[in-house]
N, C-alpha and C positions, 0 to 999 in steps of 0.2 A: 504494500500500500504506500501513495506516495504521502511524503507529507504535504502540509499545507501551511504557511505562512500566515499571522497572527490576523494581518489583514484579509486573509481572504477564507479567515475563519469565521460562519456565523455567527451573530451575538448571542448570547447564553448556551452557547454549546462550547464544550470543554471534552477532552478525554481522562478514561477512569482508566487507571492502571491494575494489573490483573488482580492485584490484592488489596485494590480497594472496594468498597460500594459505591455506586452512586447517587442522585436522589433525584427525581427531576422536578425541573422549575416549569416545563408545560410540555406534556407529551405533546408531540408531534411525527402521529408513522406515517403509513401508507396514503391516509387519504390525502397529506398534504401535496406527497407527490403525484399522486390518479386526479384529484379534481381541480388542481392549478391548472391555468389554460397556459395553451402552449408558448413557449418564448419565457420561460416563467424559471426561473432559477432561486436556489438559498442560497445565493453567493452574497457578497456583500451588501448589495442593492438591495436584498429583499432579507432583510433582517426582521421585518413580519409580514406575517401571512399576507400574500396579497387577494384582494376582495376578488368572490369569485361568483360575486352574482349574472345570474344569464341574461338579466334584463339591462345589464351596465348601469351605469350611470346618465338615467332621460330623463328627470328632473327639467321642465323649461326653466328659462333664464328666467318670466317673471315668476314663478314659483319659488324660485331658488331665491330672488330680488325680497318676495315676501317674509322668504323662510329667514333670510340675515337681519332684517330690517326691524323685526317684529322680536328677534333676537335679544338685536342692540340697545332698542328701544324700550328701557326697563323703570325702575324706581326712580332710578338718578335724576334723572330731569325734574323729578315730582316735590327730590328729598335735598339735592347736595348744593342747588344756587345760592340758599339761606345763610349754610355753610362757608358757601366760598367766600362769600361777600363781607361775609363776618371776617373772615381771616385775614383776606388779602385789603380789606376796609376802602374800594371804591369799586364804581361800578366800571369804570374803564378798566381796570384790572383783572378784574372779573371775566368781560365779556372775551378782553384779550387772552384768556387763558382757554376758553375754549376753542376759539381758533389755534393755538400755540398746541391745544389737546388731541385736534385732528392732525395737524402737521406731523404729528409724533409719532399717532397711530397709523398716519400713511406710511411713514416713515417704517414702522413696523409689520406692514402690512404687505410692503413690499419686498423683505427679507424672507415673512412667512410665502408668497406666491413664490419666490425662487428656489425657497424649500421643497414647496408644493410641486410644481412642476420637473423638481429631481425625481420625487419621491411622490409618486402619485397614489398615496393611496390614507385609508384612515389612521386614527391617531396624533397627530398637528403636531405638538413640541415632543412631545413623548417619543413620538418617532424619532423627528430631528434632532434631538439629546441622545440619542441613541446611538443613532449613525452615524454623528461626528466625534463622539467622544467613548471609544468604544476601552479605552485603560481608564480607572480600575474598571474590571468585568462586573456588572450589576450598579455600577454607582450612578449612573445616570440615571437608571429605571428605577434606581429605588428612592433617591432625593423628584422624582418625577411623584411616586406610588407615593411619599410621605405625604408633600406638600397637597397632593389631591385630595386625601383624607383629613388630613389638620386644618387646611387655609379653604375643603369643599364643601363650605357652609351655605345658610341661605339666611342665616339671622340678620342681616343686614334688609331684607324685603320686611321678614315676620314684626320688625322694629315697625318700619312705616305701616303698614296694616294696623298696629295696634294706635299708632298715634293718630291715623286720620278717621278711623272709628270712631276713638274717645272723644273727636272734637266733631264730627258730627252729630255724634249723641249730648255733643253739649255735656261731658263727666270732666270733670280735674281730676284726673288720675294721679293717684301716688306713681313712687317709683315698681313698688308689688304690684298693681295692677294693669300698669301698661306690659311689664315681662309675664305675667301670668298668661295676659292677652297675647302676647307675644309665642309664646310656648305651648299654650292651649292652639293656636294656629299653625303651627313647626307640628305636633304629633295628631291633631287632625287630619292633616294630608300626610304624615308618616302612615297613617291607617290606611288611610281611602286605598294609596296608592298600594302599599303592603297585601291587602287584603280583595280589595273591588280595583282594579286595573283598567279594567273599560272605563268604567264609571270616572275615575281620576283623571285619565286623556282627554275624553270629553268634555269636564270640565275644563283641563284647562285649555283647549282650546277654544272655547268659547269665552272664557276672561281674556284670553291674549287680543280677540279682535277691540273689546275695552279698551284695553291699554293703547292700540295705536289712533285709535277715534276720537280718545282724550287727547293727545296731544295735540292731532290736527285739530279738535276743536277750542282747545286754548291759545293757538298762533292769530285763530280769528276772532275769538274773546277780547282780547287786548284792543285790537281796534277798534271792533262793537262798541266799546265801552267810551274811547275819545269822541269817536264820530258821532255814536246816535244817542247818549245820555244824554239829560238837557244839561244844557249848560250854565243851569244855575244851579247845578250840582254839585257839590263838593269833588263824589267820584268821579266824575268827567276829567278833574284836574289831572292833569298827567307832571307823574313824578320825575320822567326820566330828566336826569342833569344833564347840563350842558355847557359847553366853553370848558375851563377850566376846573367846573365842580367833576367833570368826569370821571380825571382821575385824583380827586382829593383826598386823603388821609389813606392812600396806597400804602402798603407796608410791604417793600422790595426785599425783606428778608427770606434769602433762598429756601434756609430751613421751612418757612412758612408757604412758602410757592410749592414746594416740591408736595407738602400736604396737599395743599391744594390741586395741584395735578395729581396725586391717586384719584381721588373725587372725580376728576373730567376724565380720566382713564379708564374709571369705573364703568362713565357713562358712555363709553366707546367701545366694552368688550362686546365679543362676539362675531367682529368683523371676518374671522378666519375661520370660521363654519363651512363656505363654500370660498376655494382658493381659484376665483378666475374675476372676470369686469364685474359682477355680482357685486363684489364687497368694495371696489372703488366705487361704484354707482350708490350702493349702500352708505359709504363713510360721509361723501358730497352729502347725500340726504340729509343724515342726521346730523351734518354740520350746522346745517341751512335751520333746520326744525329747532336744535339749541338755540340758537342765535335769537333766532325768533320768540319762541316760547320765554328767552331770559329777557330779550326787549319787553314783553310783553308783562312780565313780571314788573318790571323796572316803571313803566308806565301805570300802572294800575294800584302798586303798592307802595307806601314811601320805606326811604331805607332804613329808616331806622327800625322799622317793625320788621322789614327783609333780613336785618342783622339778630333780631330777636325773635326768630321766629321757627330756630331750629330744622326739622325737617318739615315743617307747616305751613311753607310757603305758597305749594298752589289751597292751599286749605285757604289762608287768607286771601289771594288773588281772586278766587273764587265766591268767596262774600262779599267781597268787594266790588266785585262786577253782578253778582246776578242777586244779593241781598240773602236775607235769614233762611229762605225757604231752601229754593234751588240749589244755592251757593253756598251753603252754612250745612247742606246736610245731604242734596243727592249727589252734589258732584265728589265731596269729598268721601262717600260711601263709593264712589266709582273709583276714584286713585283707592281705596281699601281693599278693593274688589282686583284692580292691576297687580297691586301691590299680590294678593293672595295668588294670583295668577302666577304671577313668576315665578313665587315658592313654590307652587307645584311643578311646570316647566323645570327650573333649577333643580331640585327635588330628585327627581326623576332621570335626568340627566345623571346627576352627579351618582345616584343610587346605581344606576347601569355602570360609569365608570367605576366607583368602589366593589362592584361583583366581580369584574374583567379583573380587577389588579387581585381580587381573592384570588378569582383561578389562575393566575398567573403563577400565586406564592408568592405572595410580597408582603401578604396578611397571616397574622396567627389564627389556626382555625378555620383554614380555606376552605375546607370543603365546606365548612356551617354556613360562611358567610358569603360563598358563591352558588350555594343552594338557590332554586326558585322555589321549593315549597314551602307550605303547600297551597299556596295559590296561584302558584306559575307567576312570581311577579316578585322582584329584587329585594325581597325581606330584608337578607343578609346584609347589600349594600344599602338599603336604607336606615338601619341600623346603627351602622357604620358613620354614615351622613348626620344621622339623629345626634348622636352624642356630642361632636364637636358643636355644632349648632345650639343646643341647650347651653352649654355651658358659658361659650360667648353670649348671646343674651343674656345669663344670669350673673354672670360675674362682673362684669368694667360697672361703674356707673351708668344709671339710666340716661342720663344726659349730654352726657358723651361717649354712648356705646357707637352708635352709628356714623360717628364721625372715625374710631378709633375701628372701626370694623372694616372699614373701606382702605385706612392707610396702612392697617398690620395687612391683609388683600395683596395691597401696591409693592411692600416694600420686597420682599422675598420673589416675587414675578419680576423684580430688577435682575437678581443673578440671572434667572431665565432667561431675560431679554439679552441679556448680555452675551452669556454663553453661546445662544442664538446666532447676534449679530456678530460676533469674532468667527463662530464655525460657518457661515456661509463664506467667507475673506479665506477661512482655512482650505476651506473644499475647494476656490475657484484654483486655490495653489498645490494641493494635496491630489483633487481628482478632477483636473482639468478634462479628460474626457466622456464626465456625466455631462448628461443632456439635458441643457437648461435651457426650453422654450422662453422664459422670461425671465432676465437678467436684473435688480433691483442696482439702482444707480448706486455710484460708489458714494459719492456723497453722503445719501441718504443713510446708510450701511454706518457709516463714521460717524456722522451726526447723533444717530442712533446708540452705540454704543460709549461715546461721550457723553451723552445725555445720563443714561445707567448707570457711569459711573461718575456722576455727580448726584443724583438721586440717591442712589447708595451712601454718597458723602453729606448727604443734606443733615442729618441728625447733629451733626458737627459743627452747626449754624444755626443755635438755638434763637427762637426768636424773642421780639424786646421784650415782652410781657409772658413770663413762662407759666403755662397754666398749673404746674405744680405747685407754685407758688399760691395758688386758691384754691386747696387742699381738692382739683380735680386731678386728670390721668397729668403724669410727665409727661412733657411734651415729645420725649423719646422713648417714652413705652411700645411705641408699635416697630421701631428700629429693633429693641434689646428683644422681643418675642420673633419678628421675624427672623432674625438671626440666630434665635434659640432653633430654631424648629428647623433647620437650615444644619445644625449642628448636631440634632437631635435625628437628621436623618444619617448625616454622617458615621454616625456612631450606631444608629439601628443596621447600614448598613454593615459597616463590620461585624456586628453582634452574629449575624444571619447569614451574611457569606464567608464570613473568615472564622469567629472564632468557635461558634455553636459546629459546625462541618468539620473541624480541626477536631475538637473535643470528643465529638461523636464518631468521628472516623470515617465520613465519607466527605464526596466532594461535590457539586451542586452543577449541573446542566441542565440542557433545553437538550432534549435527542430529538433528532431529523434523518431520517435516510434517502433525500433527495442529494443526487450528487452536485458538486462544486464547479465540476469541470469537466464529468462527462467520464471520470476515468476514477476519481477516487470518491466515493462516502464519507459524509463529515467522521470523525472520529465518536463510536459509539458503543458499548458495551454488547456482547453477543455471545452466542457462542457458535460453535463451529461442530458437527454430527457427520460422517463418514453415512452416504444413503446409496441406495441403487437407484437410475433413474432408466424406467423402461423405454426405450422406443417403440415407438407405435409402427414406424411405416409399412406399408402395408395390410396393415389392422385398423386403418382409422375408423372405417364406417362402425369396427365393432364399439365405439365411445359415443355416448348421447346425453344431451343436458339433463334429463331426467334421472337416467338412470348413471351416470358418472360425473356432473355437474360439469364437464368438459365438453366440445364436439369440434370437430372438422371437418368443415365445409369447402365445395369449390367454388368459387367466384372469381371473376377477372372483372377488375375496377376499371372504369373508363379513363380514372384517375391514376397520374403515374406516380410524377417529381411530390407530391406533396410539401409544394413551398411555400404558396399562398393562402393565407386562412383564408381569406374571405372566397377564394375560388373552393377550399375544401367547404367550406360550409353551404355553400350555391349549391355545389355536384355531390359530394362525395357525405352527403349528411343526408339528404334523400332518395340516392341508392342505396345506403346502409339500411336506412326506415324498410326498404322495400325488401330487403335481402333477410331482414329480422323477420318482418312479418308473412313469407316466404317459409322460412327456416321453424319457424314456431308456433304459425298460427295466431298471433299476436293482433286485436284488434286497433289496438293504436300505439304506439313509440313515441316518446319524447326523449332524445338526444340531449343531455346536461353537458358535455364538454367530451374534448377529446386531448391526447398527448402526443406529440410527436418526439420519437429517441432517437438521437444520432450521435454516434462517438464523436464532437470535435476533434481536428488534429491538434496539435499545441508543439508549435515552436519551444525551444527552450527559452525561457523569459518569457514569453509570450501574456497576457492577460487574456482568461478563460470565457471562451462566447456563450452569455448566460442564456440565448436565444436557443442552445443544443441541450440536451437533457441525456445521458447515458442510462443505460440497463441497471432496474433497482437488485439488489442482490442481498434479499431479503424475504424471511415467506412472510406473507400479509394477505390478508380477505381485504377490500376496499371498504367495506364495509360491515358493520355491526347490523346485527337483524334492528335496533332503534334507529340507526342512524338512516338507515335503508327507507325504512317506512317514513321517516322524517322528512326526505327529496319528496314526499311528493304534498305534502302540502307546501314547501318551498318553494317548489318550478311549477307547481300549478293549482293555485290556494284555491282560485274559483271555482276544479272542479273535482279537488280534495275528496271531501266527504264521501262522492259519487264512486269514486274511482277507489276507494281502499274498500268499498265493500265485497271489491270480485279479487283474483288472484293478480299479485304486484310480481313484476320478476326486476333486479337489476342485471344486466348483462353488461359483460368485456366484449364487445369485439377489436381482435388483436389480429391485425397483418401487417405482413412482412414488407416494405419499398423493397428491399433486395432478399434476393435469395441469404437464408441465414449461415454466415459460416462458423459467427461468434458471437459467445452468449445466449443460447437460444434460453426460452420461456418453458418451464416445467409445472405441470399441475399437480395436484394430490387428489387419487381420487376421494370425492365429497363421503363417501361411505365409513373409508377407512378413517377418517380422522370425526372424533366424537367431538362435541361442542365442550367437554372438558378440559383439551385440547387448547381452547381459543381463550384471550385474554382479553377485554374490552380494554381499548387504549383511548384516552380524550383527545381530541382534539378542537384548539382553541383556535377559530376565524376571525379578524377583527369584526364581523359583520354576524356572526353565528355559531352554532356550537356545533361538531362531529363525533363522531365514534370510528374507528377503525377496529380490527381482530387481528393482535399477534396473534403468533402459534408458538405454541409449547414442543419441543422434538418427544415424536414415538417411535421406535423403533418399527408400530404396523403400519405405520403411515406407507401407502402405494403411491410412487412418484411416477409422471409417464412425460412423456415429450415427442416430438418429430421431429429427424434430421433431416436438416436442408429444406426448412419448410420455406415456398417459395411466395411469390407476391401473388399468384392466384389462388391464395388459400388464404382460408381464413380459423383463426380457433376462436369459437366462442366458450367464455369463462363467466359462468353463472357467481355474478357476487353476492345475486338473494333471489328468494324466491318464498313468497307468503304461504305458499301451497304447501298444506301438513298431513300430507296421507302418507309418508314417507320417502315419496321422491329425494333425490338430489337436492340441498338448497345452498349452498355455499362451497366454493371451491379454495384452497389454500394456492398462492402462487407465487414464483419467483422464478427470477433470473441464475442461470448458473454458470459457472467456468468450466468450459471442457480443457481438460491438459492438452498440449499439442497445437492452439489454436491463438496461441497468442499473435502469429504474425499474418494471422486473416485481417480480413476486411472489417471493420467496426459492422456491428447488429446496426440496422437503421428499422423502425418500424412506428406502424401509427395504432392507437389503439383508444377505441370511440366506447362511453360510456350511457349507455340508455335505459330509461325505464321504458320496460315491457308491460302492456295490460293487457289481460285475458278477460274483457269485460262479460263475457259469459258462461266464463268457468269459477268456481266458488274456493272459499278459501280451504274449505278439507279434504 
């Protein structure tokens, strides 16, 4: 076996020496390699799974326009102008912070699309920490897995919910019963969502169209209120200053700016949801809509009540223009109602991400906490979510939780940014030959990670009037906690990859047996069994999918070279349909993906063409009898339920481009090998969950193969089949080394995976 160089080892795969254990951190077998489409490598570039849905990525642009915008467009606008204004103490300073806040997040935005168009696939920083920073092994993914969990909270919406309640119901809340409020709303929707799932998405999609109605309807509130009040009106008077009151009584301390940009940073997340014109057409939006809605502010309410008025700014804006009734109590039950929206949205989100990182192992109690039961719905990571969340609410003061919640947020997403903006500069120098559709200006790249690391330095520029000093939070409380947790991963990560693995004596991988280069296997623990493999030729007709889970067939494909997908999917995906149901009887086929194996050559030196895939050389099922029945509400949800009441079969069809003269493809007949035999292996998709079937070695296992099978033949290889009368239902298979055959021609072959329906044959 040859080696492989650190680089062009995947991420969390390691090798275990023969006297040690290993442990893994996310099985990964067979199915990674069978249901990856073709061109599709574990080499560096695809250090996670890439998404392998059949429907792609069809999302319209204004769908997607919706999906970022409605995103972006959250509390901030509702909670942090009062804030800001308070801090930075004029409204010219103010207003220039959120322009100075979009500049920053194009500025970041265009770092993330250069990422994005490397690395096309899901995951956003996670990934990108990953791929550039692959020394020490685990530490990106785990200060990634920490700060998810500690800083993925939603107490910062559950805050304003409870304040624009209290003031529509007209209650003076103590500091108990706005967090009680507060936290009664945080484990409300922990329920819904835990428990009733439908019922929680539907909700919140129905508050999310709220929240953007309300904004556009307070950009036109502001003018309403100059233009058509009368004008012997007090409220008619418009507040907004002018000349020189603009920027009066500005407070140009950095320490104090940089607070205040978490705040307008706050109100800009979510731009890198969809990485394409989407989020620059997106970021324009909600510049324009800030702008607005704080003019509108500024006009309607005087500052000194904008400065005192916490996060109840459009609460007063809103009484202010439309009086006691409307204004004093439905609109602000509506920002209540946004507010509670988001929490679910967040919620739910972040519940998904805290499952993913359990099954990953990045959590104590993985499996408990990546469990869906038993309501099919992220208990575990909602759980997860819950606890940080309560506690923020219940702990900082009620008066300055939501200010101190958004800047402890800001301050630890700096090392991110940073790390970020230095590993794109690294890549264009390190991996000049990744393909970067979209290039982010160099400028912007620089400006961006200067900015970072002044943010980071801000804490260091206390401002004039220290709020410690008025027995509230220090003014660098959110600096010394983000830096805790920052620290706090650093050290979880040793605990877990170094020193707990050291103590217990094994050593911690991701196993994969999709090759690198076409010629070696990541490095992975096995073992190695002396078997007979029969040949068939001759005998083939006496093998049937029923009765040996095996068959070979004769066919000559229209199709030769097998180079172009899009012509194999035109041609050679519809003669297959035809060849299946031909072969089996089969009333309908759905084709899920197919693989194409070609031994790359390789130069010495050379870098490995990730587009070639080599002969797996490992025995593996494609699939588990769940994972099987599972494709078919996935590739066909509409007509799911219809379709699993008759017999499901999954099928390999596997042939040859060239006559085989190395590596050829060996079965086990399905008889000899018992389901004792089979080992359920997970497999984690970024988009979904699998199951794969090692095999355990038997010494009855019947191995069978054909020499020299050539390109008019086909073997079809049953991976399942629903039908329990005793037939054939799973075949074990692998690739093998014949001695003698090293200096043949590389195995080239394609091999098409489809579900088969017998919609008039029953399941037993």
């Amino acid at each position: 076996m040859t080696s492989i160089d650190d680089e062009q080892r995947p991420l969390l795969s390691r090798s275990a020496s023969p006297a040690e254990s290993s442990k893994t951190l996310l099985e990964s077998d067979a199915e990674s390699n069978e249901t990856v489409a073709e061109g599709v490598s574990r080499s560096i570039e695809d250090d996670v799974l890439p998404e392998t849905s059949v429907l792609g990525r069809t999302i319209s642009w204004p769908s997607a326009y919706i999906l970022v915008i409605s995103r972006v467009i959250g509390s901030g606008i509702f909670a942090t102008p009062g804030a800001i204004v308070k801090s930075v103490g004029s409204v010219g300073l103010s207003l220039s912070l959120w322009v100075v806040g979009a500049l920053i997040a194009a500025c970041g935005l265009a770092v993330s699309l250069e990422y994005g168009s490397m690395l096309p696939r899901s995951g956003g920083e996670k990934v990108y920490l990953e791929f550039t920073y692959r020394k020490p092994r685990f530490l990106a993914s785990t200060l990634v897995a920490v700060q998810a969990v500690l800083l993925g909270f939603t107490a910062s919406n559950c805050i304003v919910f409870a304040q624009y309640t209290l003031f529509a119901f007209d209650i003076e809340g103590s500091d108990f019963i706005r967090k009680s409020l507060a936290i009664g709303l945080l484990t409300a929707i922990t329920i819904i969502h835990g428990c009733f799932l439908r019922t929680g998405i539907a909700i919140q999609n129905f508050l999310g169209w709220i929240k953007v109605g309300l904004v556009i309807f307070m950009i036109f509130a502001g003018l309403f209120v100059v233009v058509f009040q009368r004008h012997d009106s007090e409220v008619a008077k418009s507040h907004f200053p002018s000349g020189h009151d603009l920027f009066k009584d500005s407070e140009w301390s950095w320490g104090v700016i940089s607070t205040s940009l978490f705040k307008v940073f706050y109100s800009y997340a979510g731009l890198s949801n969809v990485n394409n014109s989407v989020s620059v057409t997106a970021l324009v939006t909600a510049c324009i809509l800030y702008l607005l809605v704080n003019i509108a502010y500024f006009i309607v309410v005087p500052l000194d009540d904008i400065r005192n008025s916490g996060e109840l700014i459009a609460a007063l804006f809103f009484e202010r223009s439309f009086g006691p009734r409307l204004g004093k109590k439905i609109l602000p039950l509506a920002v209540a109602l946004s507010g509670a929206g988001n929490v679910m949205v967040v919620t739910f989100a972040l519940a998904r991400l805290n499952q993913e990182i359990a099954r990953q192992g990045f959590l104590p109690f993985s499996k408990v906490l990546a469990s869906s039961k038993p309501f099919n719905a992220p208990m575990g990571g909602l759980i997860v979510h819950y606890i940080p969340s309560l506690l923020v609410i219940a702990l900082p003061p009620s008066g300055e939780v939501y200010s101190f919640i958004l800047e402890v947020e800001g301050y630890p997403g700096q090392v991110f940014s940073l790390a970020i903006s230095i590993g794109v500069l690294w890549l264009r120098y390190k991996r000049p030959d990744l393909k970067r559709p979209f290039k982010a200006w160099i400028g912007a790249v620089v400006f961006r990670i200067v900015l970072s690391i002044s943010l980071l330095a801000a804490p260091f520029f206390p401002p004039k009037e220290k709020r410690g000093d008025e027995g509230g939070i220090w003014y660098a409380t959110y600096a010394v906690v983000g830096i805790s947790i920052i620290a706090f991963g650093l050290v979880y990560w040793y605990v877990w990859t170094i020193a707990i693995p050291k103590w217990k004596g094994y050593r911690l991988e991701e196993k994969s047996d999709v090759l690198d280069d076409g010629t070696t296997t990541y490095d992975r623990p096995f073992e190695v069994h002396p078997v007979t493999i029969r040949d068939v030729s001759g005998h083939e007709k006496e093998y049937t999918l029923d009765g040996n889970g095996f068959e070979f067939y004769k066919h000559t494909s229209v199709e030769k070279d097998f180079v172009d997908d899009a012509q194999i999917k035109a041609q050679y995906y519809p003669e297959t349909e035809q060849l299946l149901k031909d072969a089996t009887g089969a009333t309908k086929i759905f084709i899920f993906d197919h693989t194409i194996r070609r031994q790359p050559p390789q130069a010495e030196g050379s870098t490995p063409d990730r587009a070639l895939r080599g002969p797996v050389q490992r025995v593996h099922i494609d699939q588990s009898y769940k994972a099987a029945l599972s494709r078919v509400p996935h590739h066909l949800p509409d007509e799911a339920d219809k379709l699993l009441q008759s017999r499901v079969q999954i099928i390999n069809v596997w042939r040859p481009i060239k006559t085989v003269q190395r590596d050829p493809l060996a079965v086990a007949e399905a008889n000899s090998v018992d389901d004792g035999s089979l080992v359920v292996t997970d497999l984690i998709y970024p988009n979904r969950r699998g199951e794969t079937l090692a095999v355990k070695h038997d010494p009855g296992h019947k191995w069978f193969y054909k020499n020299g099978l050539s390109p008019d033949e086909v073997l079809f290889i049953k991976c399942f089949d629903s039908k329990l009368d005793g037939r054939a239902r799973r075949v074990p298979h692998t690739a093998f080394h014949v001695p003698g055959t090293e200096d043949k021609e590389g195995r080239e072959s394609i091999e098409v995976r489809a579900l088969v329906f017998h919609e008039n044959d029953t399941l037993e």
